[in-house]
N, C-alpha and C positions, 0 to 999 in steps of 0.2 A: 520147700518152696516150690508152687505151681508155676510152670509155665505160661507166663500169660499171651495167648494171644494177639498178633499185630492188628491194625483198623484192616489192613488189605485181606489178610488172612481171613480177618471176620467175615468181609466182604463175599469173597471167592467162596467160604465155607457155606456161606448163609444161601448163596446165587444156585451152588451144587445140590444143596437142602430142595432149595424150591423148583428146582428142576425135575430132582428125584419126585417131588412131591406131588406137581403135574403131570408127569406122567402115570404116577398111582392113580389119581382122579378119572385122570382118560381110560384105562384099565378098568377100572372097578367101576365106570359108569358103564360102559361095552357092557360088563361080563351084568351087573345088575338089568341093564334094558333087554338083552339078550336072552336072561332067567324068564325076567317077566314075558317076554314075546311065546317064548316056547310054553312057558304055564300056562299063558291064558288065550295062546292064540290070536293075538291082538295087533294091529299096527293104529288102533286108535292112540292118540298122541296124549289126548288127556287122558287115559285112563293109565297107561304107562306111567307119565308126569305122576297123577295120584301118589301109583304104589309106591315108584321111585324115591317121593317124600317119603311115605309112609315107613318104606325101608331105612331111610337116613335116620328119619327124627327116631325109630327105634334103637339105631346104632349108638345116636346120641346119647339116647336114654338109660341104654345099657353101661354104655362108658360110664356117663356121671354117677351111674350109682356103684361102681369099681371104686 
């Protein structure tokens, strides 16, 4: 028999997820705009924006075909 879980439990575990999960974001955008600036010597905003898709939608793309 599994342990199931309480509502608050979910709560508290769900709120620590998306915590953890925000801070990954803020991380891994730094560490992506930071790549892109030092490669291409850049502080054009749209061109950063571009790759920065450009770098996501491949992430994505990679993942969905795992």
């Amino acid at each position: 028999m599994s342990k199931q879980e309480s509502d608050l439990q979910i709560i508290r575990r769900r709120k620590k997820e998306d915590a953890f999960a925000e801070k990954q974001v803020e991380e891994l955008h730094a560490a992506g705009v930071t790549s892109i600036i030092n490669a291409y010597g850049t502080d054009d905003i749209d061109r950063i924006d571009r790759l920065w898709w450009s770098i996501l939608t491949k992430m994505i793309d990679r993942y969905q075909i795992k």
